[in-house]
N, C-alpha and C positions, 0 to 999 in steps of 0.2 A: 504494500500500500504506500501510495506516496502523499506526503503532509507538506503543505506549504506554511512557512515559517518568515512569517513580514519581518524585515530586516532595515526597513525605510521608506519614504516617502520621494517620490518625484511632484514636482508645480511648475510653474511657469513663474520667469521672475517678474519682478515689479514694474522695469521696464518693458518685458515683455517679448526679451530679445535674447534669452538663455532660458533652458533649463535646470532647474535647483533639486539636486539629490540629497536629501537628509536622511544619513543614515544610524543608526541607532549607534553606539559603538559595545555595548554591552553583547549586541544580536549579533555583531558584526565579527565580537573576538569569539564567539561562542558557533560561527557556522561555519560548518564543513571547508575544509578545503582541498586541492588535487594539485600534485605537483605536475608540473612540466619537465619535458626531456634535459633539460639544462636546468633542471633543479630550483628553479622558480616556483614560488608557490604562489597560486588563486585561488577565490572565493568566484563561484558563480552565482550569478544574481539573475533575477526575469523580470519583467513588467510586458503588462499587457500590449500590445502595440496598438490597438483601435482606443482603447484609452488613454494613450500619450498623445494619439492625433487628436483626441479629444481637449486634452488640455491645452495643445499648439492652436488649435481654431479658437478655442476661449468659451467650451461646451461646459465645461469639471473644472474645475479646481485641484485636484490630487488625485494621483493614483495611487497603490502600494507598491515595493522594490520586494521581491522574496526569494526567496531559496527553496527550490524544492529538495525534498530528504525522504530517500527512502525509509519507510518504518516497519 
């Protein structure tokens, strides 16, 4: 079973001319990571993409940043 685990927030900024990712830092040191061939480590993260063009047109306000995890 896979559990999606919110890890932050995407908006639109003030101006209205970036996107602003807030992410938790407690969720952040706490999710999964995978390392790469050169020994680099990541966090993989998702957001919805029809609700990010949502918040680009100015429909939402926020979407969620999450992780999914197998359980």
């Amino acid at each position: 079973m896979v559990e999606s685990k919110l890890i932050g927030y995407v908006r639109k900024s003030n101006k209205g001319t970036a996107l602003k990712f807030s992410i938790d830092t407690q969720a952040f040191s706490e999710a999964e990571r995978f390392s790469s061939r050169d020994g680099r480590e990541f966090v993989q993260l998702i957001t919805n993409i029809p609700k990010v063009e949502e918040i680009i047109s100015g429909d939402r306000e926020v979407t969620s940043i999450c992780q999914l995890v197998d359980e």
